[in-house]
Steps between C-alpha positions, in 0.01 A plus 500: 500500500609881421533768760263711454658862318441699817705296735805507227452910526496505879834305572654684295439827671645365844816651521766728291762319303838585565538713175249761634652464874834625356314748255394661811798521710681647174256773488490560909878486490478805193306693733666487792806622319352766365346597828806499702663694202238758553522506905864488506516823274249661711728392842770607333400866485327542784859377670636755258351765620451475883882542425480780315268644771732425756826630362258830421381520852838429613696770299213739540547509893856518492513784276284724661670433803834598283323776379417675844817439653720655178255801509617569853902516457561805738776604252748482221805432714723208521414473850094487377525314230781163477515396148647176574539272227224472263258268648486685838401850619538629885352834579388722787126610473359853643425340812877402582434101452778318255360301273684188286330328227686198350496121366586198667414217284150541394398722771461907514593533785462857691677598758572081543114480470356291237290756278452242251636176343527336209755808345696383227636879438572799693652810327522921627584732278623861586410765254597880432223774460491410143362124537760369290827553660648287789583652817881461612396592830237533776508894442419466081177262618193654337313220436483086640436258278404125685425209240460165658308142334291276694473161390236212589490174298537557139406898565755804490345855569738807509403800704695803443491853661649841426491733858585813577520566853356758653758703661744508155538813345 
């Protein structure tokens, strides 16, 4: 006796052969790569810029610390104003106080005080009245020029400032 054509149809229909199974995980597996792709590119710059951020905030804070502190030099006089080498400054402000900025490793440190870290450069600058020409001397200061880079992960940011202090003339 036959089976009936119904019962063929329904045994077939049990399960998934092995061809579709890997069909399946082939296409899953395309996916996936293309998703993590996707969400690694997106983790990537949101890592990117929370460094970027950072190294802003960072440089920010130190430089308008910088900034008041050079705008306070009492005066133009060697005992005022120590040009020591290039990536240090020590000065007197109108209230008396001595102030040192410098770079020990990564660190800004001022007055031994970390002002902020990950500092990769540190540079001063002593102008003449005309902006362009370096000062020999503590008496030709006109102008202070501080330049220093912050660096987090993969991100450099260079802040930069041009003062003149108050009290020059």
């Amino acid at each position: 006796m036959a089976p009936a054509p119904g019962i063929h149809a329904v045994r077939r229909s049990r399960g998934f052969t092995l061809l579709e199974l890997v069909l399946v995980i082939i296409i899953l597996a395309l996916i996936a790569g293309v998703s993590s792709t996707i969400l690694s590119g997106g983790f990537d710059a949101y890592f990117r810029q929370r460094d970027v951020s950072d190294a802003d905030w960072q440089g920010h804070l130190a430089l308008q610390r910088l900034n008041r502190d050079l705008r306070a030099v009492r005066s133009a006089t060697a005992a005022d104003l120590v040009m020591i080498p290039a990536s240090q400054i020590t000065l007197v402000n109108t209230a008396g106080s001595s102030i040192n900025y410098s770079l020990s490793g990564n660190v800004l440190l001022r007055n031994g005080q970390p002002l902020a870290d990950g500092i990769s450069a540190l540079s001063f600058t002593y102008l003449r009245r005309d902006g362009k020409t370096l000062a020999a001397d503590a008496t030709q200061v006109y102008y202070i020029a501080a330049s220093f880079t912050v660096t987090r992960g993969g991100a450099n940011l260079t802040s930069r400032t041009l003062i003149k202090p108050r009290s020059f003339s």
